[in-house]
C-alpha positions as CSV (number, residue, x, y, z in Angstrom):
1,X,0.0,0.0,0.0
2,X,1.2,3.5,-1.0
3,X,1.5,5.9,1.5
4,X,0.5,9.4,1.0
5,X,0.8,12.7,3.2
6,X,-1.8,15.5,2.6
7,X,-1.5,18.7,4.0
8,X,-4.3,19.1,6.2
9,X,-5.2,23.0,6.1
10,X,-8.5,22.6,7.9
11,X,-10.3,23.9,4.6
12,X,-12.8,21.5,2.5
13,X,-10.5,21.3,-0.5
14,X,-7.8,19.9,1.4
15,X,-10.3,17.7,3.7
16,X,-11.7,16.1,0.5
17,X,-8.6,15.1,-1.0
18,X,-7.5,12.9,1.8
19,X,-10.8,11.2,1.6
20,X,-10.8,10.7,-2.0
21,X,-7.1,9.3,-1.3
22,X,-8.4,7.0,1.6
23,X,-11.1,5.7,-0.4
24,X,-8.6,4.8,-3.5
25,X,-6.5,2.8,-0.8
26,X,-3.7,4.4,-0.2
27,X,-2.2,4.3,3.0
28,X,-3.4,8.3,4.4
29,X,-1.8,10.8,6.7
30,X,-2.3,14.5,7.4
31,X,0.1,17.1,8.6
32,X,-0.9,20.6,9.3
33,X,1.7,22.8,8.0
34,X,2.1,25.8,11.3
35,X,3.5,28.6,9.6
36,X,2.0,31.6,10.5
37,X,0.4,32.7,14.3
38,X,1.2,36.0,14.9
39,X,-2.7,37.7,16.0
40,X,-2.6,40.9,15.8
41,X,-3.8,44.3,14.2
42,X,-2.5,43.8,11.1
43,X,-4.5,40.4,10.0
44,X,-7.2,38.2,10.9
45,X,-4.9,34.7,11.0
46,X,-6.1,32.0,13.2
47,X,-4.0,29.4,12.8
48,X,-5.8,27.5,15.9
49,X,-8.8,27.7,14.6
50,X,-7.3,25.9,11.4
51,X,-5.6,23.0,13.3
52,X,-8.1,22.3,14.9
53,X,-10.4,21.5,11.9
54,X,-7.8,19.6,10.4
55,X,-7.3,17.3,13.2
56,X,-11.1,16.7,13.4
57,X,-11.3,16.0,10.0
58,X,-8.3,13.3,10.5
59,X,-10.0,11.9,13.2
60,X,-13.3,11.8,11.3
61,X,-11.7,10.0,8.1
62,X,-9.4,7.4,11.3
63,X,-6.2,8.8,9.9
64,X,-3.1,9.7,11.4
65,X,-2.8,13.6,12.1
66,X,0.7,15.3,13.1
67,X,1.2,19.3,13.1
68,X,4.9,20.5,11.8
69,X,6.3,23.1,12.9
70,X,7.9,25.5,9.7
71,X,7.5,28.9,10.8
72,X,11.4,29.6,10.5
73,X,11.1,28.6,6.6
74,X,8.2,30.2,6.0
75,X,9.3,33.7,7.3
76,X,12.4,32.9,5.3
77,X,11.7,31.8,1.8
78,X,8.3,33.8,1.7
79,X,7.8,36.9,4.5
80,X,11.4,37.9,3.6
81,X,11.0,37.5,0.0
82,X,8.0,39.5,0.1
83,X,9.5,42.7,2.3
84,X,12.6,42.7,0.1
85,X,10.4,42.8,-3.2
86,X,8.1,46.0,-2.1
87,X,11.2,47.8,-0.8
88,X,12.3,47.1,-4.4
89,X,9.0,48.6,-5.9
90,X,8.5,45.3,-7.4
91,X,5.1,43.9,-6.6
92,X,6.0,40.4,-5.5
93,X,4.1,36.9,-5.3
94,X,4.0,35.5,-1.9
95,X,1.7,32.1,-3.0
96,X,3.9,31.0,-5.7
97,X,7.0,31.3,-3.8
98,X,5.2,29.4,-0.9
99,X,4.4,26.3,-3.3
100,X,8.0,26.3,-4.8
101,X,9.7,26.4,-1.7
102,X,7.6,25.3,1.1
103,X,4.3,23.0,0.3
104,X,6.5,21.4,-2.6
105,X,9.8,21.5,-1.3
106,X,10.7,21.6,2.8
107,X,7.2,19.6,3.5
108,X,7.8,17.5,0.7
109,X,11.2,16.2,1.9
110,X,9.8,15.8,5.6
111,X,7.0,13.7,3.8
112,X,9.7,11.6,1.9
113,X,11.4,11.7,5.3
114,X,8.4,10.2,6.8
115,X,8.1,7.3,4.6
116,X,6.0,8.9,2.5
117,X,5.6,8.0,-1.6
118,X,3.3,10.6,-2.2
119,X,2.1,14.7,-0.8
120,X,-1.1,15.7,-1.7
121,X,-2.5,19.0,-1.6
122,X,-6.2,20.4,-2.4
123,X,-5.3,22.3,-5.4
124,X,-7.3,22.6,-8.8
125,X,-5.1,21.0,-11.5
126,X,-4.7,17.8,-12.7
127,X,-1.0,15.9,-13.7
128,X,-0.6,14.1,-16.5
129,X,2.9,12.0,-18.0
130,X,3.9,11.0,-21.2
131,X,7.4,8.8,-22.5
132,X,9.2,11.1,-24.5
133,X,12.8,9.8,-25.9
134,X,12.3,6.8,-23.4
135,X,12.0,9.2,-20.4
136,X,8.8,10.0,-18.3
137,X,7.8,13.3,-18.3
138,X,5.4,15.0,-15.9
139,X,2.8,17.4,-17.3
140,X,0.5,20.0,-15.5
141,X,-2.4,20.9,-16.8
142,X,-5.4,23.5,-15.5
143,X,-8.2,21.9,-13.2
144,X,-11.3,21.3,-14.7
145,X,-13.2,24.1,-12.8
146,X,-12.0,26.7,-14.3
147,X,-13.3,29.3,-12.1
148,X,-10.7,27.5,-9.6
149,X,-7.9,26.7,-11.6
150,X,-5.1,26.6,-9.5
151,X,-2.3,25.7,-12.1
152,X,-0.7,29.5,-12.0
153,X,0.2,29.0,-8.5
154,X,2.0,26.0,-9.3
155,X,4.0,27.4,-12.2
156,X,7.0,26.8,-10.4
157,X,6.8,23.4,-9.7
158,X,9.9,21.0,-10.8
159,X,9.2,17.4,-12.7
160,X,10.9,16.2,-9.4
161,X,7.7,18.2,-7.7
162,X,5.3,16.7,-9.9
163,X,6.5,13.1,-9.6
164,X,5.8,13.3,-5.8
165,X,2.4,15.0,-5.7
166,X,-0.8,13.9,-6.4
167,X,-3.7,16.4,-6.8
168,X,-7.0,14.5,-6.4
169,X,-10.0,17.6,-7.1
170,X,-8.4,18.4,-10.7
171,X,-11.5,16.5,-12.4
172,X,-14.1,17.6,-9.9
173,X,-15.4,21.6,-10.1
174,X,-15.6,23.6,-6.5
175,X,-19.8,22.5,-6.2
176,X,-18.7,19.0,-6.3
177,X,-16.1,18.7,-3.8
178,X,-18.7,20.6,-1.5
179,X,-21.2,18.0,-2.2
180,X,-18.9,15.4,-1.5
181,X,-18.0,16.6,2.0
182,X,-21.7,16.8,3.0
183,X,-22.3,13.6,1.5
184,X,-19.6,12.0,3.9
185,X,-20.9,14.5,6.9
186,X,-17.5,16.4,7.1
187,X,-17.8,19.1,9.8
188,X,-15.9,21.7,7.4
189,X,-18.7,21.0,4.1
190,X,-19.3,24.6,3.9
191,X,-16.7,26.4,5.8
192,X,-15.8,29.7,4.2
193,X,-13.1,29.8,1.7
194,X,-9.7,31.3,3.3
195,X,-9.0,34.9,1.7
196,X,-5.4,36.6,1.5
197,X,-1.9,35.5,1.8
198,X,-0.8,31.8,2.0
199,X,-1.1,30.7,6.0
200,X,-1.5,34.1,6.9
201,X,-5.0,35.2,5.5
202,X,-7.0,38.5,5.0
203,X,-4.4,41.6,5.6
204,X,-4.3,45.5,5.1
205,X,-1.1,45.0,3.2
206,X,-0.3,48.7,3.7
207,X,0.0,48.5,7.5
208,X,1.5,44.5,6.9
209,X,4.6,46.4,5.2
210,X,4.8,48.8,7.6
211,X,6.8,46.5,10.0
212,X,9.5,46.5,7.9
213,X,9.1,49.5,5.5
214,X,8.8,53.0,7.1
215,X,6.6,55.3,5.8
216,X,7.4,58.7,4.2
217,X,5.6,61.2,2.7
218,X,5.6,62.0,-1.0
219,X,3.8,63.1,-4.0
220,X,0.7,61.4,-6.2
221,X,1.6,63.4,-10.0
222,X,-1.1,62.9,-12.5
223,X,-0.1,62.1,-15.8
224,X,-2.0,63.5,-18.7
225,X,-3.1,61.0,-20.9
226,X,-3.1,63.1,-24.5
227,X,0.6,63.3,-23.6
228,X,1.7,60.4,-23.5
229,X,-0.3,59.2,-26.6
230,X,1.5,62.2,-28.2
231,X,5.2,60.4,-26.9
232,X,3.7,57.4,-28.2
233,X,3.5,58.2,-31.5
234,X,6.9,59.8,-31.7
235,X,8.5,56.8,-30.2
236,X,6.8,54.9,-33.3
237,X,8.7,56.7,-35.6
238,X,11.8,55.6,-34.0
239,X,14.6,53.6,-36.4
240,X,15.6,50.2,-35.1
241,X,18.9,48.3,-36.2
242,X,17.8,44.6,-34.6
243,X,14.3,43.3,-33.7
244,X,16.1,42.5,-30.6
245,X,16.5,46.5,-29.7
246,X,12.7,46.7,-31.0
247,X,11.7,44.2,-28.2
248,X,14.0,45.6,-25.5
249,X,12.6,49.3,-26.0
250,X,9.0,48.1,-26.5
251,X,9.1,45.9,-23.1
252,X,10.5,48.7,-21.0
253,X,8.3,50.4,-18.7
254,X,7.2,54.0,-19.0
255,X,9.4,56.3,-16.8
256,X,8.0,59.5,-16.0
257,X,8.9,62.9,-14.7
258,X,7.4,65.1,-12.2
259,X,7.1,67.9,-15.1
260,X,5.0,65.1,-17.0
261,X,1.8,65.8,-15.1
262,X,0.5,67.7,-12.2
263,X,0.7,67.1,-8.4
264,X,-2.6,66.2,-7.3
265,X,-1.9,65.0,-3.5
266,X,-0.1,62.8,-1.2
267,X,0.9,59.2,0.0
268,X,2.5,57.8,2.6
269,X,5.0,56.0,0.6
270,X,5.5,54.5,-2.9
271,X,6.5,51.2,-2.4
272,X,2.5,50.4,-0.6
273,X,1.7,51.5,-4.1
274,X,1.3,48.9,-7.3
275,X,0.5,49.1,-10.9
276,X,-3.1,48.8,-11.8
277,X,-4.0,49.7,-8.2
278,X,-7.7,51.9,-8.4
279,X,-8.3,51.8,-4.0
280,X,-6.2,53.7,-1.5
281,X,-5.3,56.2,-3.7
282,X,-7.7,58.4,-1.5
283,X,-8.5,61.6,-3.9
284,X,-11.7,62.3,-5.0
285,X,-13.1,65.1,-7.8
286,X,-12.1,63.4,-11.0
287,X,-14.5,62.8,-13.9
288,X,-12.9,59.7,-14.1
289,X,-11.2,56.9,-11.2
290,X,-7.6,57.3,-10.8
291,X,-5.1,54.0,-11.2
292,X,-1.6,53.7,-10.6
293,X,0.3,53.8,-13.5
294,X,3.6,53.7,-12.1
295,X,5.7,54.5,-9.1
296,X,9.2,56.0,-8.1
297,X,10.1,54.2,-4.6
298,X,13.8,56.1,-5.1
299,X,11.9,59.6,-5.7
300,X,8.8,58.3,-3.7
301,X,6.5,59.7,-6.1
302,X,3.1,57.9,-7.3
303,X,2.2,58.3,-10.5
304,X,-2.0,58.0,-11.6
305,X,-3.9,58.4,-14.8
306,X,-7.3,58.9,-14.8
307,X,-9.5,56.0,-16.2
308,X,-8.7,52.7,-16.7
309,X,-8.4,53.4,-20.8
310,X,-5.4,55.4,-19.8
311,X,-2.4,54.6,-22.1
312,X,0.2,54.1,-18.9
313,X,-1.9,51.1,-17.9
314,X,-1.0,49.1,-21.2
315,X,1.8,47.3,-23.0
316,X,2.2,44.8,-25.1
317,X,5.4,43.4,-24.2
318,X,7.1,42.5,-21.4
319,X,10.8,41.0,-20.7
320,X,12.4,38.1,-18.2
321,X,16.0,37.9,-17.5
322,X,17.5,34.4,-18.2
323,X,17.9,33.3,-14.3
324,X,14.4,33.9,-13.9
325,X,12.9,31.5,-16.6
326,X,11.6,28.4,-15.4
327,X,10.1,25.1,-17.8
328,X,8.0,22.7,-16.4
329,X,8.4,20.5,-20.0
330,X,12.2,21.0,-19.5
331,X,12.2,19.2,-23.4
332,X,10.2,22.4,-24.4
333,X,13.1,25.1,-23.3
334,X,14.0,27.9,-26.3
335,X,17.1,27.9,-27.2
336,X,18.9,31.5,-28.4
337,X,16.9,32.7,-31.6
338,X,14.1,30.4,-30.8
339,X,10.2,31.5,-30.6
340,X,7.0,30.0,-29.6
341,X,3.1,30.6,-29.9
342,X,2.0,30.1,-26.8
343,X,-1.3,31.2,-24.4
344,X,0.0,33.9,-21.4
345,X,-1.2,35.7,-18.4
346,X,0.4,37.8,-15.8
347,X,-2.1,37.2,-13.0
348,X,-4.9,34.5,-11.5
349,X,-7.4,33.6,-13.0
350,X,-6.9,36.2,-16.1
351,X,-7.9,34.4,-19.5
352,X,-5.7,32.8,-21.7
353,X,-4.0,36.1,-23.8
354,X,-2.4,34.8,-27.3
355,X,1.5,35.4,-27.2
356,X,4.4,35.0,-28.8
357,X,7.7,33.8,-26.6
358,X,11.1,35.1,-28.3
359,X,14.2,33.5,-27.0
360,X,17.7,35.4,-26.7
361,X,20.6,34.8,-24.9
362,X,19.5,37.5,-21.7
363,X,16.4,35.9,-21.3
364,X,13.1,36.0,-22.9
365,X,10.4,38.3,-24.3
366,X,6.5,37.8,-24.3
367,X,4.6,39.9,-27.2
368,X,0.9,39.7,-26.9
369,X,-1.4,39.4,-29.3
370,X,-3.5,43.0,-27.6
371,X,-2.8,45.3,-24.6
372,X,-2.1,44.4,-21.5
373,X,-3.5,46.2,-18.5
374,X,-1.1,46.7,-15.9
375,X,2.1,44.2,-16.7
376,X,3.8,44.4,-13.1
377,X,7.3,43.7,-12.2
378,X,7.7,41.1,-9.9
379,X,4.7,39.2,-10.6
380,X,5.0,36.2,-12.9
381,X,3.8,35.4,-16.3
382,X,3.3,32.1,-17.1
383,X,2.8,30.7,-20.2
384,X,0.4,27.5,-21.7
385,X,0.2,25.0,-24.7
386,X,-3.7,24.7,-24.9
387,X,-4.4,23.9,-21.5
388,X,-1.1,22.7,-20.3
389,X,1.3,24.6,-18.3
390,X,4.9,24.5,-19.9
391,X,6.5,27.7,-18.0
392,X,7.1,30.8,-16.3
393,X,9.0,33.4,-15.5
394,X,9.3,36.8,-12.7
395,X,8.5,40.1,-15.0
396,X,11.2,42.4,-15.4
């Protein structure tokens, strides 16, 4: 009998997958993953709470339930990473990193270290494998629900990764794994989904940074739309001598000056700021809703365009320096001068975008087929073959 550990989160998702796992005969055990428990003002965390459920669920399916203690990895690989990021005025992504390096990596080798064949986590994607030149290849693909595809999250994910995990919902849609708890009277059937950061929940991320990032006054500039679409059509005109130069000036992201616009008011610092953002911009008056369009954490200025048809909000192209490219389908990596059609997007749950990868020996490019609202460094595109997840890469 195989023996597979799930990580118990005390959520339905989770809950459901060790049953299914049970009922297929494997051999199950849960672990609760105790990464976060700080309480206080700045989120609504209650790890407790969470524990608890898991281990009544464990007891309710007669499974063996353990708690592990990773709080010292967690505020490493993810709290850290995420502080370092915003003082960078990159907008980072805490989830991912906490899949790559802690669901499917440090509780992964305690699993492994347990005896285990197997992890299993509630997530909504399904793995697939194929024999390719006589070698096994793992393939993710999105879950069937596609209201709760999960596969972006996991874009990270190794074929060592894959081999080891096993993802049980990816056939089933959100209303059937609900229906399957209450069918088998699990106490968490209808629990409320968990909102926010991974293990930590539902923060004001403003006051969250503020631990670590001081803040400091500066100035929200407005930046005049016909201007820029002025700048845009001069920078058209422009001569290029390689369609690598093309892509590198196209991908760039608009820098501004403060004699580009007008100051309108005032923030409390820049780097609680990211693209796209419409709330806590706090001024009123405007025919149309401010959005961020950009920010200056060096000059601490904010930079806002009124409407979200505002030319700052939109590119077409973006860039990814060669250490931060990652394949799934390792046999699918570009090589220098290489290009792909591909489907993209640079967030959850955005739809497929049409694309176009272009490989050169700095890294890679990603042309879309239309604009793109709000392309933000430090978040990751990630890139499909129909509905198979090949890649990604951290946006430039």
């Amino acid at each position: 009998m195989q023996k597979v550990i799930v990580g118990l989160s005390g959520g339905v998702d989770s809950s459901v997958a060790a049953l299914i796992l049970k009922k297929k005969g494997y051999e199950v055990i849960g672990l609760f993953m105790h990464n976060w428990e700080e309480k206080d003002r700045y989120n609504q965390c209650n790890w407790k709470t969470d524990s608890i459920d898991a281990m009544l669920i464990a007891h309710q399916l007669h499974i063996p339930f353990q708690v592990i203690e990773m709080k010292k990895e967690y505020k490493k690989y993810v709290i850290n990473y995420m502080f370092n990021e915003y003082k960078l005025g990159k907008t980072p992504n805490p989830d991912i990193l906490c899949n790559r390096k802690i669901k499917f990596n440090i509780f992964l080798k305690k699993a492994i270290g347990l005896g285990a064949d197997f992890i299993a986590t509630g997530h909504y994607v399904n793995k697939k494998k194929i024999i390719k030149n006589k070698k096994i290849i793992y393939r993710l693909f999105m879950g069937k629900d596609i209201n709760k595809d999960q596969s972006y999250f996991l874009c990270q994910l190794t074929q060592y990764q894959l081999k080891k995990s096993l993802f049980p919902l990816g056939l089933l849609t959100k209303n059937q794994v609900r229906k399957i708890a209450e069918t088998n009277r699990l106490r968490n059937a209808y629990k409320k989904e968990s909102q926010g950061l991974c293990f930590i929940g539902k923060i004001n991320l403003p006051i969250f940074l503020q631990k670590r990032i001081l803040s400091k006054k500066g100035e929200i500039i407005n930046i005049n739309s016909n201007a820029l679409i002025y700048n845009k059509k001069n920078k058209e005109k422009r001569t290029f001598y390689s369609e690598e130069e093309k892509l590198f000036f196209l991908s760039k992201k608009n820098k501004y000056k403060k004699s580009d616009g007008i100051i309108i008011g005032y923030h409390h610092g820049a780097h609680f700021f990211t693209k796209g953002q419409r709330k806590g911009i706090a001024l009123g008056g405007f025919k149309k809703p401010l959005f961020v369009i950009e920010t200056d954490v060096k000059k601490n200025i904010v930079y806002t365009g009124m409407g979200r048809e505002h030319p700052g909000l939109y590119r077409k192209y973006l860039f990814i320096h060669e250490k931060n490219i990652h394949w799934i389908r390792e046999d699918l990596t570009l090589l220098e001068g290489e290009k792909m059609n591909v489907f993209c997007r640079i967030r959850y749950r955005q739809p497929l975008q049409k694309s176009k990868l272009y490989k050169i020996k700095k890294g890679m490019f990603i042309e879309f087929e239309t604009m793109q609202c709000a392309i933000t460094e430090g978040q990751f595109a990630v890139w499909y073959i129909e509905k198979e997840l090949i890649g990604s890469g951290v946006i430039s």
